[in-house]
C-alpha positions as CSV (number, residue, x, y, z in Angstrom):
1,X,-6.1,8.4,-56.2
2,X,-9.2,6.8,-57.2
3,X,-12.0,9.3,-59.1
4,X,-15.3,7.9,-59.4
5,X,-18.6,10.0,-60.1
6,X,-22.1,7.7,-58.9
7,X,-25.5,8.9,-59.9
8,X,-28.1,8.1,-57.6
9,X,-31.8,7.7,-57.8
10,X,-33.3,8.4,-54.5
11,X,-36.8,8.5,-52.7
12,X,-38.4,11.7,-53.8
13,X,-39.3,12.8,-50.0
14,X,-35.5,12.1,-49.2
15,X,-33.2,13.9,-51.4
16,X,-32.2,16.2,-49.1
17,X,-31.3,13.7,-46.2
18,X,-29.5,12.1,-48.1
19,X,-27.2,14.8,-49.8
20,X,-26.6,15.8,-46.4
21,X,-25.3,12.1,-44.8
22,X,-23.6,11.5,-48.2
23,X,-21.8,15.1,-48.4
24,X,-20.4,13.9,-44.2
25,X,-19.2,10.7,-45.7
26,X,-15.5,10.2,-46.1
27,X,-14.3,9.9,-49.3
28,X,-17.0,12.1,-50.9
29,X,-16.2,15.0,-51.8
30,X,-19.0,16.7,-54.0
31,X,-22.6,16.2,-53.8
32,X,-24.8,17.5,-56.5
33,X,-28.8,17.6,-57.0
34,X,-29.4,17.7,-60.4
35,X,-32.1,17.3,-62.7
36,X,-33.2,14.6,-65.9
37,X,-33.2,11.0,-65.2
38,X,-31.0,11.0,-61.6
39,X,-31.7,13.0,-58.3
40,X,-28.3,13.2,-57.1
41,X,-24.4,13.0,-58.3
42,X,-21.7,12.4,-55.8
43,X,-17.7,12.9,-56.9
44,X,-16.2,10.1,-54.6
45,X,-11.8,10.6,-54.1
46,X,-10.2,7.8,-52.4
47,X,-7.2,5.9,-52.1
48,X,-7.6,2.7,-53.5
49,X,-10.5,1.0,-55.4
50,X,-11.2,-1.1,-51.9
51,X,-11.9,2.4,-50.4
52,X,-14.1,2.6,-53.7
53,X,-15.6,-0.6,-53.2
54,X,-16.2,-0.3,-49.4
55,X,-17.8,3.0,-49.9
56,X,-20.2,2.0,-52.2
57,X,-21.2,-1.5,-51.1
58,X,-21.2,-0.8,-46.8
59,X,-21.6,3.2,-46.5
60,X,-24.1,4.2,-49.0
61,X,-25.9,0.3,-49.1
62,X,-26.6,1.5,-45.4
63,X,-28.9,4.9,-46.7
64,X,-31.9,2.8,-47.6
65,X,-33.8,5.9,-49.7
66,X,-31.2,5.3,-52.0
67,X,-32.8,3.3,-54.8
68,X,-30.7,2.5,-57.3
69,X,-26.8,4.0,-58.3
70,X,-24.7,3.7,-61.2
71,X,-21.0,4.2,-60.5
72,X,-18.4,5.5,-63.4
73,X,-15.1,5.4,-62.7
74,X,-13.0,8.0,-63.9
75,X,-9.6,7.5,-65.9
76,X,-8.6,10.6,-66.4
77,X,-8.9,14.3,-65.6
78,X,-8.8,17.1,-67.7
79,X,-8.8,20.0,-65.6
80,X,-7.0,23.8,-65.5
81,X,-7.1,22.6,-61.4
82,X,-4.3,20.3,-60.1
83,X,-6.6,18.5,-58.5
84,X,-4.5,16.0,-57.1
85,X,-2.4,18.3,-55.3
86,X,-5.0,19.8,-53.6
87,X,-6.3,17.1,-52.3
88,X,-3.6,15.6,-50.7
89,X,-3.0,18.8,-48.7
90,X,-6.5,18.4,-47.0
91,X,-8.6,21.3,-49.5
C-alpha cells in the first residue's frame, strides 16, 4: 500500500467544494481543513504508485479551484493502529 499525504492550496470561495469531491474520490481516505500556509490536507491509500500518480495528475488536475499541491509520500508508519489491516478489510 502506497501512503501519501498532499497539501493543497485552494480558491478561498471553494474549500468546501472541494473537500467534499475530494473526500468521494477513491483512494482518499482523509480530508482535512486546516489552518497556516495550506487550506486542505488529504491522506491518499492506494495500491500502487500508478494509482498515486493517476490520482494526482487526472482526478484532482480535473478540480480546477485547486491551485497548487505538494505531495509527500510516506515511508513509514508509526502508529498504535494496524492500519494496514484495516484497510484491506474495507474500514
Amino acid at each position: 500500500m502506497v501512503t501519501s499525504i498532499i497539501l493543497m492550496n485552494v480558491e478561498r470561495l471553494k474549500i468546501n467544494d472541494v473537500a467534499e469531491q475530494l473526500e468521494a474520490t477513491p483512494g482518499i481516505s482523509e480530508v482535512y481543513s486546516v489552518s497556516g500556509n495550506y487550506d486542505l490536507i488529504a491522506v491518499v491509500r492506494v495500491a500502487t504508485n500508478n494509482d498515486l500518480a493517476t490520482l494526482v495528475t487526472e482526478k484532482m488536475h480535473s478540480i480546477d479551484a485547486i491551485l497548487k499541491t505538494e505531495t509527500m509520500l510516506a515511508f513509514k508508519a508509526y502508529s498504535r493502529h494496524d492500519l494496514e489491516s484495516m484497510f484491506s478489510i474495507g474500514m
